[in-house]
C-alpha positions, 0 to 999 in steps of 0.5 A, a space after each residue: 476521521 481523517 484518512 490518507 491513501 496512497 496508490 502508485 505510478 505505473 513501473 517496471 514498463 507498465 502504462 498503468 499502475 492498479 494501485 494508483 488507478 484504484 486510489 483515484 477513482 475511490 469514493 471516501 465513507 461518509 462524515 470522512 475525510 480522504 486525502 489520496 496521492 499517488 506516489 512515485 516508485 522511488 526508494 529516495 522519494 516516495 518515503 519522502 513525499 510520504 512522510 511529508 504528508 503525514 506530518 502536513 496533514 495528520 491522518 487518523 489512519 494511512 492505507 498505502 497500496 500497491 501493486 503486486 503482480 502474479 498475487 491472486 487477490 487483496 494481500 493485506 500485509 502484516 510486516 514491514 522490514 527495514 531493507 532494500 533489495 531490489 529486484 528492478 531497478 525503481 523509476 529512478 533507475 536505482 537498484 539497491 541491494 541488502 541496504 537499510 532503509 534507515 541505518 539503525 532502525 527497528 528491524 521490523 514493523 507490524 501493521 497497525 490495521 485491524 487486518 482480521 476484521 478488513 479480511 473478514 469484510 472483503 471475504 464477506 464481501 466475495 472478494 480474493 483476500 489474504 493476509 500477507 506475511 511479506 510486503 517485497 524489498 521494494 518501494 512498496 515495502 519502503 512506503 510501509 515501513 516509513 508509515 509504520 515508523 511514524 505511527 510508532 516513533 512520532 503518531 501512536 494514536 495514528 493506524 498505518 498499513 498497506 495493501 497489495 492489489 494483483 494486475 489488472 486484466 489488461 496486466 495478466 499477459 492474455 490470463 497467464 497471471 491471476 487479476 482482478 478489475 479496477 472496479 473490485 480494486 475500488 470496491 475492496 478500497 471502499 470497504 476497507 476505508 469503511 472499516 477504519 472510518 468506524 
């Protein structure tokens, strides 16, 4: 089986990205195939890049992850929308409001994940999980709409879904904001990965 994961870069002033950090170090279940990138936070580029390499490397399944600081544990997302709102300007400097990700699209996408049974074993696992009925208006939500769109439109045999991961303790501003480690990022990855290679 043949698995794409995707983290991101560091944003909004941050040095470090959970997301990306997590997807580097990341170990691929075994008889896998795990193809990892880290994507820039850009509304323009990122669902680029992504699409990209969907079409280059057709993935059995797409896990893209990010960051979403002031979340207390794993949000395993369930829909992406077809909209930009940013709350920030993205890396690129571009701050979009109310726009279409793509003019005339679907308004909406469901994650094609098993996401009770990745919440299950995370649970089972001890580690903070839930499943998220929102993924944001930026890249991030941008990233999964464009995965989920080309499992419904181009690769239907293909699964595609995102995650969100809380700040790193170095994040928290000294525990004003829930965290977890990049060891539980990489641990909550490893189990997810699991799942969908079975």
């Amino acid at each position: 089986m043949k698995i794409l994961l995707t983290g991101f870069e560091p944003f909004d002033n941050e040095t470090i990205n959970p997301s990306g950090e997590a997807v580097r170090r990341v170990k691929a279940p075994e008889g896998t195939e795990l193809i990892r990138h880290c994507l820039p936070v850009s509304f323009r580029a990122a669902p680029v890049q992504l699409e990209d390499l969907i079409r280059q490397d057709r993935p059995d399944a797409v896990l893209c992850v990010g960051q979403a600081g002031g979340r207390s544990g794993i949000s395993l997302e369930r829909i992406a929308v077809n909209l930009m709102d940013g709350r920030i300007p993205d890396n690129d400097g571009f701050q979009p409001a109310d726009e279409p990700l793509v003019p005339g699209g679907e308004t909406a996408y469901f994650s094609t994940l098993p996401l009770r049974k990745l919440e299950a074993a995370l649970r089972e696992a001890g580690l903070p999980v839930q499943i998220s009925n929102t993924a944001g208006l930026f890249v991030c939500n941008a990233v999964f709409y464009t995965a989920a769109c080309l499992a419904a439109r181009e690769f239907p045999g293909m699964k595609a879904g995102f995650l969100h991961v809380p700040y790193l303790p170095e994040q928290s501003r000294e525990g004003k904001y829930p965290s977890l480690s990049v060891e539980e990022d990489v641990r909550a990855l490893e189990i997810c990965l699991k799942v969908l290679a079975e």
